[in-house]
Each structure stands twice: as structure tokens, then as C-alpha cells.
N, C-alpha and C positions, 0 to 999 in steps of 0.2 A: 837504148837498153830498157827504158822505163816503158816503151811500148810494147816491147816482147814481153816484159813481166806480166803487164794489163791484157796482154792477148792472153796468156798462159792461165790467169787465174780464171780468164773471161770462159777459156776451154775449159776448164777444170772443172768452173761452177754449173756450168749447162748442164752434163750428168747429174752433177748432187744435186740440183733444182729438180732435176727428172727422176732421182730416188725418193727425195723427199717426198713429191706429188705418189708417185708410184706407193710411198710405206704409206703416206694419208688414207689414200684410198683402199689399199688391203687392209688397216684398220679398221676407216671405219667399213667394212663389206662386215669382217668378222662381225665387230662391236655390235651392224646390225643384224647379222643373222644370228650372235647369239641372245641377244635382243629378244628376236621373234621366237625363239626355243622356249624363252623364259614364257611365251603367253597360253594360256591351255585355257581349254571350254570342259565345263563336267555335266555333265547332261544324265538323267535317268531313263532307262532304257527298260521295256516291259515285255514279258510275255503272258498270254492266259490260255489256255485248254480248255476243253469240256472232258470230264472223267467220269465215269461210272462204278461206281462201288464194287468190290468183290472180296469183299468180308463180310457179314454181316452176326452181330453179338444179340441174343436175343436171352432176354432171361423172365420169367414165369413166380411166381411163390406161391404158398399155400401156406395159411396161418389159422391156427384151432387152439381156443379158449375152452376151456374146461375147469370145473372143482378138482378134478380129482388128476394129478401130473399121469397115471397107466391108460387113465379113458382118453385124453387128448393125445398123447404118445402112440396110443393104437389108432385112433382116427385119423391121424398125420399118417402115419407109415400105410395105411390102405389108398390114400388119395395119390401119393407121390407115385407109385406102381400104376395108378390108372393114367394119370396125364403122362407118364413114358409111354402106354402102350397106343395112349390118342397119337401119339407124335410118331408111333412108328409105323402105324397108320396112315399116316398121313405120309410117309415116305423116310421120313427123317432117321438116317441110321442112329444107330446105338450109340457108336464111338462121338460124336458129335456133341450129346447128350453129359452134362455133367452135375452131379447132385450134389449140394453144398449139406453140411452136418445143418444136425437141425440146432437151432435157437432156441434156449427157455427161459423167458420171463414169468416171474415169479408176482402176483398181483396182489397184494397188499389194502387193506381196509383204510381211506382216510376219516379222520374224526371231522366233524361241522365244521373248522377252523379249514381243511382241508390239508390237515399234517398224515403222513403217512405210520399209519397203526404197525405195531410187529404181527397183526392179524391177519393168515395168509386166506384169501378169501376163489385164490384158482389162479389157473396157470396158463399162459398164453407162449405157444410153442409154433414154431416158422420154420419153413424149409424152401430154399430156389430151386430150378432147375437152369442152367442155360444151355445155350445152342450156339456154338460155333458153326458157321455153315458158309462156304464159297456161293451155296443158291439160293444167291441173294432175294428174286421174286419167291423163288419158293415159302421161305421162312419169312417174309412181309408178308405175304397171304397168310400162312398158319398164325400169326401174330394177331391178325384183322379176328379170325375167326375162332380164339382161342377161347372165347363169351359162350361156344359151345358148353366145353364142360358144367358151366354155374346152371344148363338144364340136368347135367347128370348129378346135382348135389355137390359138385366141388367148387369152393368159391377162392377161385383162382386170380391171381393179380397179376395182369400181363402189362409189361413196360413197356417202354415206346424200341424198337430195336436201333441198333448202335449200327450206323454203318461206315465201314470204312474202305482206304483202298491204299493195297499192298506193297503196290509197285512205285513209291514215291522218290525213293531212291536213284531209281533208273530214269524216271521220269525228270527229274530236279537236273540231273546233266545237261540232259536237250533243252530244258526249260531257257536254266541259264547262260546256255548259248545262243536262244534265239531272241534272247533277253539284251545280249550284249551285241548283236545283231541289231537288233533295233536301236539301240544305244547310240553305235556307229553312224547307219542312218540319219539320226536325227542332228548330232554332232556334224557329216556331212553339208549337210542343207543349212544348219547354221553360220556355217562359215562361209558357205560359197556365195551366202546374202550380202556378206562382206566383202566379198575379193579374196579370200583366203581359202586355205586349205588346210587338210586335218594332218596330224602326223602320225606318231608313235603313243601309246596309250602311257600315260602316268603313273594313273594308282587304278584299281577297279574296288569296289566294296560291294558286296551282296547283301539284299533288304532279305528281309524275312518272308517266307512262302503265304500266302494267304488261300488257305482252302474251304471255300464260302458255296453257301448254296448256291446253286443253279439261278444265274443274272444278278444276285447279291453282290449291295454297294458295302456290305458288312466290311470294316478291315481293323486291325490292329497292330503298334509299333511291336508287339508281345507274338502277333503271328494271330491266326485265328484257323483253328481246325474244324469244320462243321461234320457232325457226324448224326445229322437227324433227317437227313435224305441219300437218296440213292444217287443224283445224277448231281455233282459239283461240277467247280469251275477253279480251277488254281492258277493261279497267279505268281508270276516270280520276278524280283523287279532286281536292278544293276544298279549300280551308281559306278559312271565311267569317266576319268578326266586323258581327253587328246591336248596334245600338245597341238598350236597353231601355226602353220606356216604363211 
């Protein structure tokens, strides 16, 4: 009797030995693959372009000092008529053209101490012009050569032109895609130095565009937009975390 018992448990236990081992090991499989789930690589990931401006802001002034506010108010308003007809000369439409009210400061007598007197001694009156213009060489040329007019008697202050480019919008999608493209890449090659392999992405975060002169190591956490050349280089960088298999 006590043999059949010893057999019977002896059969019984074979299985549960063989579940046991069998749950051990689906355990630990889970345990470890969700283990490996838990380990991720974040790597930054870059793109940069070369871009060429297709805006470009250019603005001009004319400033006249005089005693008397009618005599500087008519020699302003005869100068600003002459430099639109230079510029349209030079090709640059009308509409393009935009003429700011004029400025008047009022100059004032100081005493030896250097306090300002209520003694109006003449009047110093301003006026801009700017240019909006898509031609972009065109209006960098007319800008170089705007030193004409001061032989025609108008003494003209020409600023450095403002360039920019329009299309960043459009441009910033594909950026950031080839951005997270490289991202991938490099997260790739990191792991496979290991025996591993990448997953499924985490989190992603986007850095700030950096839009720098042409070969410019210039950057900023703030972004940087350069607008004092015609040919830039932009920049757009990822911060990407893969999960590790």
C-alpha cells in the first residue's frame, strides 16, 4: 500500500517539478525582457543646410539741422524726392519703397556747466526710407553704392541691409526630420558596439534652430538668427531617447 502511495506522489511530483522549472523560467524570460525595455540610449541628432537669403530690408535716412524749423523742413522734403527717384533709377519699384514721417528734434542752448537752456538755438529734423526687396543682389549693390548721392549734396546714411530667408517654416519640417534621422543613426551604432539593438523611441525634444553665418561656429541655448549675410547655414538639432534591446 505504502508503495503505491510513494509511486503516486512520486508521479504527481514529476509534473509540478516540471511546472515549477517551466513558471521559473517564463518568469524570469518576462523579468528579463522587461528589464531590457527599462534601458534606453538618448543621443542628439543634427542637421545643417546651406541657405540663401530672399528677403532682404534695407533702410537709408536723411537728417538736416537748421535755425529756422520751414528752412530744414523744406530742405528735408526736396532730398527725400531725390533719393526715391535714385532708387528708381536704379530699378527699384515704387511699391517696395517706404517713407517714414519725418523726426523733429528741437536743439537747445546748454550753459558752461553743460545744463540745457530753454534757448532754442535750431532744429534737427530726420526722415528713412526702406526697401523691402525679394532682389536680394540687387539691393546689396544699390546699398554699396548709395555714397553716390553725398556727390549730389544729400548726405544720406545708408545701414548695413537686414537679410533674411522666408521659407523657414517649410524648411524646419525636413530639417527636423533629417535631424532625427541622424539621431537614429547614431543611437544604431551605439548599440550594436554593445551586442544590442535599438527599439521604439521614448521621448524626442527639439533644440533650438541655429541660423549663423556661412561656416559660423556662432550658437546660442536662446537660438541665434543672423541677418547680416546673404548666404547662411542652419542648423536644427533633436534630442532623441530609443529604448535598448
Amino acid at each position: 500500500m505504502s508503495t503505491e502511495k510513494n509511486g503516486s506522489f512520486y508521479n504527481a511530483g514529476i509534473p509540478l517539478a516540471i511546472g515549477f522549472v517551466l513558471a521559473a523560467l517564463i518568469f524570469g524570460w518576462f523579468y528579463a525582457s522587461s528589464k531590457r525595455g527599462e534601458d534606453a540610449i538618448t543621443v542628439t541628432g543634427s542637421a545643417k543646410k546651406r541657405i540663401t537669403s530672399d528677403l532682404v530690408v534695407w533702410s537709408a535716412g536723411v537728417s538736416v539741422q537748421g535755425s529756422q524749423l520751414s528752412d530744414s523742413y523744406k530742405q528735408l522734403s526736396d532730398n527725400i524726392p531725390r533719393i526715391k527717384q535714385y532708387l528708381l533709377d536704379k530699378g527699384v519699384p515704387e511699391n517696395q519703397m517706404t517713407v517714414s514721417s519725418i523726426t523733429t528734434t528741437t536743439l537747445k542752448r546748454r550753459d558752461s556747466d553743460g545744463v540745457e537752456t530753454n534757448e532754442i538755438t535750431g532744429y534737427l529734423l530726420s526722415q528713412q526710407i526702406e526697401v523691402r526687396s525679394n532682389d536680394v543682389q540687387k539691393i546689396s549693390q544699390i546699398a554699396r553704392e548709395a555714397t553716390e548721392l553725398i556727390n549730389q549734396g544729400i548726405l544720406i546714411e545708408s545701414k548695413a541691409p537686414q537679410y533674411y530667408y522666408t521659407q523657414i517654416g517649410d524648411l524646419k519640417v525636413e530639417m527636423l526630420g533629417e535631424a532625427a534621422k541622424d539621431a537614429k543613426e547614431r543611437a544604431a551604432k551605439i548599440a550594436s558596439s554593445t551586442g544590442n539593438s535599438i527599439g521604439s523611441v521614448r521621448s524626442a525634444k527639439m533644440g533650438v534652430l541655429q541660423i549663423t553665418a556661412a561656416d559660423s561656429t556662432d550658437v546660442s541655448d536662446y537660438g541665434v538668427y543672423d541677418t547680416s549675410t546673404i548666404e547662411k547655414d542652419m542648423t536644427a538639432v533633436v534630442n532623441v531617447s530609443f529604448a535598448v534591446n
